[in-house]
C-alpha positions in Angstrom: 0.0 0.0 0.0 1.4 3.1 -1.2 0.5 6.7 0.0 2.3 9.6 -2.7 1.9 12.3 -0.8 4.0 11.6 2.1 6.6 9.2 0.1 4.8 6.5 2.4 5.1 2.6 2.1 3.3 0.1 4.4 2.8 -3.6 3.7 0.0 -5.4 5.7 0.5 -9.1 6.5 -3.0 -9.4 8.0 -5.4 -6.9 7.6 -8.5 -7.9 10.2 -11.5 -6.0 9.0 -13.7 -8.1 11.6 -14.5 -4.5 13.1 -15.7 -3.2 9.9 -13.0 -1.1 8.4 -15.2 0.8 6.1 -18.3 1.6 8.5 -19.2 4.9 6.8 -20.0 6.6 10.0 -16.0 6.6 11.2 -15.9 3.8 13.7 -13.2 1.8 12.0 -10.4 0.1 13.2 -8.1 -2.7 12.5 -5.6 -5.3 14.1 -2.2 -5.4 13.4 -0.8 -8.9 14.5 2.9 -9.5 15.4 4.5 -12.5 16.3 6.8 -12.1 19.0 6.1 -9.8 22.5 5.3 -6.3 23.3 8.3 -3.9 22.6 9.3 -1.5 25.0 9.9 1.7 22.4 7.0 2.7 20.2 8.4 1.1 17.4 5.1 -0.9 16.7 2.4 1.8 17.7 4.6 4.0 14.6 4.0 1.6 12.0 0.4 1.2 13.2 0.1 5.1 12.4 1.7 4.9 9.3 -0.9 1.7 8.3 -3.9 4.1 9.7 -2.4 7.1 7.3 -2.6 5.0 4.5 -5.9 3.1 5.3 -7.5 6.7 5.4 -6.2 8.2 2.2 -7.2 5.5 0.2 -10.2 4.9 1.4 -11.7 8.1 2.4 -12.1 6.8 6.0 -11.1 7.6 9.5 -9.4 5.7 11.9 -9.7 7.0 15.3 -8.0 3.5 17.3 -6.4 0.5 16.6 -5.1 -3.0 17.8 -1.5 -4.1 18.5 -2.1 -8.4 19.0 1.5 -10.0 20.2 0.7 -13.9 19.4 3.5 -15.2 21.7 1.4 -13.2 24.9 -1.6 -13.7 23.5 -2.3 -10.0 24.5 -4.4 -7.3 22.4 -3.2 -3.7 23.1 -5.3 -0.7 21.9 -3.2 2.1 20.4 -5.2 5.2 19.4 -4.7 7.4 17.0 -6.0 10.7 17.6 -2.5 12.4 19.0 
């Protein structure tokens, strides 16, 4: 996924739209699933910002919050992503 205004690159390896990632009325969200643990710098919550950036530009949506899910905690983090 490619964003041309901000020279911006993302790849998705799973994009969960389970939570309806094109709900018209702005309540979207998505997962982002990583396989190893939580990180202590906000390394992951970046590229979750950068996935929201694009997600919104192309499809004319917003994304107001989002989920971090570590597979080897089996822990779901929500990041938002009004800031």
């Amino acid at each position: 996924m490619f964003f041309d205004r901000c020279f911006l690159l993302v790849k998705f390896s799973t994009l969960d739209d389970s939570h309806g990632i094109f709900y018209a009325d702005g309540n979207n969200d998505y997962v982002e699933y990583k396989k190893g643990k939580e990180k202590i710098n906000d390394v992951d919550k970046l590229q979750l910002a950068a996935q929201a950036i694009c997600l919104e530009k192309m499809y004319q949506i917003h994304i107001e919050e989002s989920y971090l899910y570590y597979f080897s905690t089996n822990n779901r983090i929500l990041v938002s992503l009004t800031d």
